[in-house]
C-alpha positions in Angstrom: -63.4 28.1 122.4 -66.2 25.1 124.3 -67.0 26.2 127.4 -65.7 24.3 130.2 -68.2 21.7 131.8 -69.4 21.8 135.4 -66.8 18.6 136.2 -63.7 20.5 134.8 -64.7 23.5 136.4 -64.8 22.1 139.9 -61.8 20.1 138.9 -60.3 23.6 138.7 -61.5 24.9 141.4 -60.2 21.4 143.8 -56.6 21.8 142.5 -56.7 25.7 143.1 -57.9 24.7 146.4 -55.1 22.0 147.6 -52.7 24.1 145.8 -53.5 26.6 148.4 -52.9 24.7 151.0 -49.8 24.5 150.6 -47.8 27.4 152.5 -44.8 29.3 153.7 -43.6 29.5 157.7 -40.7 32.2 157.9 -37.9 30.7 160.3 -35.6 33.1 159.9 -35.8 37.3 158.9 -33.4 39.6 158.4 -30.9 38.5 155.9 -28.9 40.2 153.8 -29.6 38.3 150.4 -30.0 34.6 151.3 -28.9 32.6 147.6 -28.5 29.0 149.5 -29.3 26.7 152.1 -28.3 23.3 153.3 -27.8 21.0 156.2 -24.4 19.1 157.5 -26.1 15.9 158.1 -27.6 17.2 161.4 -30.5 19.1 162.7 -28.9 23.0 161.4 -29.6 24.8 158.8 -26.5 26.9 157.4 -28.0 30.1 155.1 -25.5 31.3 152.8 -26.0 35.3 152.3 -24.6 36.5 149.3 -21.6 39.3 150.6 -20.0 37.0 151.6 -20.8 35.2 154.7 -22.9 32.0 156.0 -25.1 31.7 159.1 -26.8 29.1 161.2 -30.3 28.3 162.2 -29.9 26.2 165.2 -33.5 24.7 164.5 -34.7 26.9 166.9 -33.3 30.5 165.6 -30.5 32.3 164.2 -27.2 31.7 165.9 -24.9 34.7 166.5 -22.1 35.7 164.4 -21.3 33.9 161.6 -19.9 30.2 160.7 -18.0 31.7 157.5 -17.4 35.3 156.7 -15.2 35.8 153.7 -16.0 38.9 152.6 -12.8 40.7 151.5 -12.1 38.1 149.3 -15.1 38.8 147.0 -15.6 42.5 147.0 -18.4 43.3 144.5 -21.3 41.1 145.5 -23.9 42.9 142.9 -26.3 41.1 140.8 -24.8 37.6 140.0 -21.4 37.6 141.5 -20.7 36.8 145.6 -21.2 33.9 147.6 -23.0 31.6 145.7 -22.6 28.2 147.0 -22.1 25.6 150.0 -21.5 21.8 149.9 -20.8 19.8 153.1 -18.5 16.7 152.8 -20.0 13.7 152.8 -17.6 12.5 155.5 -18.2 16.2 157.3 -19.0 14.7 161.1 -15.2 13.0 160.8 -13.1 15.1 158.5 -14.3 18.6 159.2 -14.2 19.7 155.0 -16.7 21.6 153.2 -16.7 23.7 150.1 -17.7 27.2 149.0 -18.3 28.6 145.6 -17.6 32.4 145.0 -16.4 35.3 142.9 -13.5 36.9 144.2 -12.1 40.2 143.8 -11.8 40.3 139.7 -14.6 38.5 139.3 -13.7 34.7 138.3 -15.0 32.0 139.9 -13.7 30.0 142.9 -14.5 26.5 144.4 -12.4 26.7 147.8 -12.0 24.1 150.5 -12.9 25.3 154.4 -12.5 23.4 157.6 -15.0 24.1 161.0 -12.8 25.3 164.0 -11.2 22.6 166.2 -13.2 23.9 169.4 -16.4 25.1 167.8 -18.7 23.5 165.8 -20.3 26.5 164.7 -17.5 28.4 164.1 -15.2 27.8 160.5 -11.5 28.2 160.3 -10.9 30.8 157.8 -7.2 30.0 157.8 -8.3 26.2 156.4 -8.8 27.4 153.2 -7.5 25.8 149.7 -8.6 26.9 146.8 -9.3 23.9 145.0 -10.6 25.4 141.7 -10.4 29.1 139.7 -12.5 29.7 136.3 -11.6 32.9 134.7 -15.4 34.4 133.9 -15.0 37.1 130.6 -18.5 38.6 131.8 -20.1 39.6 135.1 -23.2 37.4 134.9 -23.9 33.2 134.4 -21.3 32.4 137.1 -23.8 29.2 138.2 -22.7 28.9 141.8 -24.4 25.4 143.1 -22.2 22.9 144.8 -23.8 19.2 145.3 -22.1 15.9 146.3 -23.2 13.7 144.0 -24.3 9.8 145.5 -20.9 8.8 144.1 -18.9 10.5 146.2 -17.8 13.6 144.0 -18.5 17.0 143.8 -20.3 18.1 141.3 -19.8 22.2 140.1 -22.5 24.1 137.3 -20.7 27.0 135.7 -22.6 29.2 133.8 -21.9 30.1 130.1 -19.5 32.8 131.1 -22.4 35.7 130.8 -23.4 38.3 128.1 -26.3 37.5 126.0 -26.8 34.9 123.5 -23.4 33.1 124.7 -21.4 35.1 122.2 -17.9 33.0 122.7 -20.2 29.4 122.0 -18.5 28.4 125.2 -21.4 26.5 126.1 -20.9 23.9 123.6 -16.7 24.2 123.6 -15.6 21.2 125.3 -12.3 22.7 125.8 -13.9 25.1 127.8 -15.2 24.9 131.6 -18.1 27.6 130.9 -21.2 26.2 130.5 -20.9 22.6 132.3 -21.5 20.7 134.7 -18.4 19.5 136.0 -17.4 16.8 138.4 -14.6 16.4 140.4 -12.3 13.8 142.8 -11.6 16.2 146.4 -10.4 13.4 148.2 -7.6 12.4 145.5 -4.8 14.4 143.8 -4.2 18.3 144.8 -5.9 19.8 144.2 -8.6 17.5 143.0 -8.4 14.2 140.8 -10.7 13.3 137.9 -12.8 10.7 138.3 -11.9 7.8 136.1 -15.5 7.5 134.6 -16.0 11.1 133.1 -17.0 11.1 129.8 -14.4 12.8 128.2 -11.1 11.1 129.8 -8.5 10.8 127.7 -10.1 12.8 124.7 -7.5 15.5 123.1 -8.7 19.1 123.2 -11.3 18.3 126.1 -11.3 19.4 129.8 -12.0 16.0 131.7 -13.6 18.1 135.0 -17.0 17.7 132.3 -19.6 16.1 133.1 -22.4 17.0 130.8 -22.4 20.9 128.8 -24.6 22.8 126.8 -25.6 24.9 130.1 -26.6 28.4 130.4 -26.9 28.9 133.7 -27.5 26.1 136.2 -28.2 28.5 139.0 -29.6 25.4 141.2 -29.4 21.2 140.8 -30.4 19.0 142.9 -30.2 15.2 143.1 -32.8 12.9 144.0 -31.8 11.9 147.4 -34.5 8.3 146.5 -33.6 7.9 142.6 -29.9 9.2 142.9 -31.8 11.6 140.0 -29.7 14.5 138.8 -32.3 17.8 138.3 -31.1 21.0 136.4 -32.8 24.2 136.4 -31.0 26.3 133.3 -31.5 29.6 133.5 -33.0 31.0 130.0 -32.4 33.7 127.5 -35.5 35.8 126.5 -37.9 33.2 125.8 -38.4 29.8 127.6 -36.6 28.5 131.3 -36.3 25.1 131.3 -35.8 21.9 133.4 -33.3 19.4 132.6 -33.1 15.7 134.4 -30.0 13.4 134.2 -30.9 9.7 134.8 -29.0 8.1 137.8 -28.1 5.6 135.2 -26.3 8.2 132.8 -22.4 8.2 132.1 -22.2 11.3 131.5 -21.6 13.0 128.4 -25.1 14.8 127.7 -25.2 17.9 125.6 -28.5 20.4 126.8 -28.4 22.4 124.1 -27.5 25.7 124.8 -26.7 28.0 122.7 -28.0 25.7 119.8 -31.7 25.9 121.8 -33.2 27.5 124.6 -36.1 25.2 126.2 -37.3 23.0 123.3 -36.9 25.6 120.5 -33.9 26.7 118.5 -32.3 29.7 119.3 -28.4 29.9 117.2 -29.4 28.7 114.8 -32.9 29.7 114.7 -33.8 26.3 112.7 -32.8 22.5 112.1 -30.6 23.1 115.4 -31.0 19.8 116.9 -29.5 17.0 114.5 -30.9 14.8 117.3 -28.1 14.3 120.1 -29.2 17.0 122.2 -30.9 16.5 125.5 -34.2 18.6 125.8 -35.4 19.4 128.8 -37.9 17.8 131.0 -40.2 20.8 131.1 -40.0 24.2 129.9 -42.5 27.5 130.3 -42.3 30.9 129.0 -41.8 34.6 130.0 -45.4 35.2 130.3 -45.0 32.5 133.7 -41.4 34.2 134.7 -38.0 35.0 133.8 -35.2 32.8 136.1 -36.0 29.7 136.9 -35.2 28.9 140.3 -34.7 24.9 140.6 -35.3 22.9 143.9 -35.9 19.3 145.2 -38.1 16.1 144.9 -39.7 16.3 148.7 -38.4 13.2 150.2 -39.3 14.4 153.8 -41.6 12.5 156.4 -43.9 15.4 157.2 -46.1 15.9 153.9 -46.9 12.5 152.1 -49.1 14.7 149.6 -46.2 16.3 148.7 -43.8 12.7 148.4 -42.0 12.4 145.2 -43.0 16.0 143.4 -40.1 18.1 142.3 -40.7 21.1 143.6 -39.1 24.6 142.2 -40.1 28.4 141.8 -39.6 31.5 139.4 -37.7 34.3 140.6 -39.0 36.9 138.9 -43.1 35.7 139.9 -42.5 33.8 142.9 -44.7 31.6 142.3 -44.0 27.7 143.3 -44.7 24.8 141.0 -44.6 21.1 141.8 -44.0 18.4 138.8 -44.1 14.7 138.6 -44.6 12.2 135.5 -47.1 9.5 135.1 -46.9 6.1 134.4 -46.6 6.7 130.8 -43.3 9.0 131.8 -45.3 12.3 130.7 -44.4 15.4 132.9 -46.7 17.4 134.8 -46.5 20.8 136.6 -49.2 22.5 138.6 -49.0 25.5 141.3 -48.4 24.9 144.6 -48.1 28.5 145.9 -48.4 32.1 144.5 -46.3 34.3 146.7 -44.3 37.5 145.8 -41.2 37.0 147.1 -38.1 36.9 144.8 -37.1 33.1 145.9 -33.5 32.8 145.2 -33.1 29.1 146.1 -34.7 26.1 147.9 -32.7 23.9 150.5 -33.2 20.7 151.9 -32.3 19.5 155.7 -31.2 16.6 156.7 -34.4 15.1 157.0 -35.4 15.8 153.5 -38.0 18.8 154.7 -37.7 22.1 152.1 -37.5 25.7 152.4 -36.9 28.5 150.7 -35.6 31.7 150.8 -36.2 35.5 149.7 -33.9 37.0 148.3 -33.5 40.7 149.3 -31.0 43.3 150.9 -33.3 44.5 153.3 -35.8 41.7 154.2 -34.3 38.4 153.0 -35.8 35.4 154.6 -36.3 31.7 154.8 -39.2 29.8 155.0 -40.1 26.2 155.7 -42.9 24.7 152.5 -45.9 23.6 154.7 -48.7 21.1 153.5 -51.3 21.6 155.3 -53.9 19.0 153.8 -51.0 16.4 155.2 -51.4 17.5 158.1 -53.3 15.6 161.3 -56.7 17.1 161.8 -55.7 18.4 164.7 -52.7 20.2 164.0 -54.2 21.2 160.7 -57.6 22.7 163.1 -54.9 24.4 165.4 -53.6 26.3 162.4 -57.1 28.7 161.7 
């Protein structure tokens, strides 16, 4: 191997550097197994902890009590099952709705629709609910759990492949199957829900039409790009590679990612001449020598950092560590580390003013934490920070 020259070692030593000053600021300790965070369009933060229940942080500090506590509908909360997911209407400030995605007591999956209280706005009305949506999952693990409006209006659902290792039912890739998709979904038509006219597979015999795109093993967390309209997927791998997918805000839907046929840009069942050439391959991909579960995030949209504008930023539960990736002109994708930390981050979230944070995951010290630049900082904020 060439030694590395003076330049590339300084290079190094400059991007170690601004990576480092990028940090975390705890707002919030003391949580019971944070999974998600998101905003309802104004200045809270609602923290989703996975038994069953969702808090608020006023901006300030944790409210008390809880907005949404539905734990004896779920039961077991171990490992991958509980409540996994939050998505606030669109039209929230007039009609009220939002949607949770959970396991319940036998373990399938739910997407249910909740109303807030009629005389508190931090308070839900657990008798509001409708359950919109129930998948049956054969194993305990891969239930996905992100919910996400979609700029068009509908809600958008990623469902794991239904668990077990190496996807052993192919459900990923059965289109007559809900495991192992990204679906999306009309709430404000039919009942319980309405499919949207321009899904792919609409009139197609032996197809469910709640599909958007498939070949998923576990979309734990997508995000879209509240600039491009941009549709990120983190897929959760098997033993080998975690990978990155990106949906064009152009697409029809329709896109096949591979799973179980690959996992990241190799072949996995088969283990060659896999790809006949329709299948989507992911963005980015790393190893399990950087981590084990991809966590995915958000392009940072926010006002505060302009060294962080336009990088899609994202984390590894298993290593903690917190990567941010663009693409250059030539549409070549790039990652570099942001952050080395050693919590077990279980999701990012996004406020309403586009700002991130993320949160640990843990039983007896969870936490959230706003992502800091501090080279974008004014010099003398940045000075008051030593």
């Amino acid at each position: 191997m060439r030694p590395l020259s003076t330049l590339a070692i300084l290079a190094l030593l400059s991007t170690a550097a601004a990576a480092q000053q990028v940090e975390l600021q705890q707002i919030a300790s003391g949580l019971n197994r944070p999974v998600a965070i998101t905003h309802a369009g104004d200045n809270r933060l609602f923290i989703v902890l996975q038994g069953g229940t969702i808090v608020i942080h006023d901006g300030t500090s944790l409210l008390p009590g809880t907005f949404l506590d539905i734990t004896s509908l779920i039961g077991d909360s171990s490992n991958e099952k509980g409540l996994l997911g939050l998505a606030f209407h669109p039209r929230y400030a007039e009609n009220g709705f939002f949607f949770v995605n959970y396991t319940d007591t036998n373990g399938n999956t739910v997407v249910a629709r909740y109303a807030v209280s009629a005389g508190n706005p931090n308070r839900a009305d657990p008798a509001s609910a409708r359950v919109i949506l129930r998948i049956n999952q054969p194993f305990a693990n891969h239930n996905g759990g992100q919910l996400q409006f979609g700029p068009d209006g509908y809600l958008y659902i990623g469902m794991g492949d239904g668990g077990s290792g190496g996807d052993p039912g192919n459900r990923a890739q059965n289109l007559n199957e809900l495991l192992g998709k990204m679906l999306r979904i009309d709430v404000d038509s039919g009942s319980p829900y309405a499919i949207p006219p321009s899904n792919p597979f609409v009139g197609r015999a032996g197809v469910r039409p709640e599909i958007w795109a498939y070949g998923l093993r576990n979309p734990w967390r997508f995000s879209f790009d509240r600039a491009t309209s941009e549709l990120y997927i983190a897929d959760v791998g098997q033993g080998e590679r975690e990978e990155i997918n990106l949906q064009p805000a152009t697409s029809i839907g329709g896109e096949n990612y591979g799973w179980r046929l690959m996992e990241g840009q190799q072949c996995f069942n088969p283990p060659t001449n896999c790809n006949n050439g329709t299948l989507i391959l992911p963005i980015l991909d790393y190893g399990h020598d950087e981590g084990c579960s991809v966590t995915g995030g958000y392009v940072y949209r926010g006002a505060r950092y302009p060294r962080l504008q336009g990088l899609y930023i994202y984390s590894d539960y298993c290593t903690g560590t917190i990567w941010g990736t663009s693409r250059n002109e030539a549409g070549a994708w790039s990652s570099r580390v942001l952050l080395d930390t050693s919590h077990q981050i279980s999701t990012f979230g996004e406020d309403a003013a586009g700002e991130l944070y993320v949160a640990r995951h843990s039983a007896t010290s969870g936490a959230v934490f706003r992502i800091v630049d501090r080279l974008s900082l004014p010099p003398k904020r940045r000075a008051a920070r030593h």
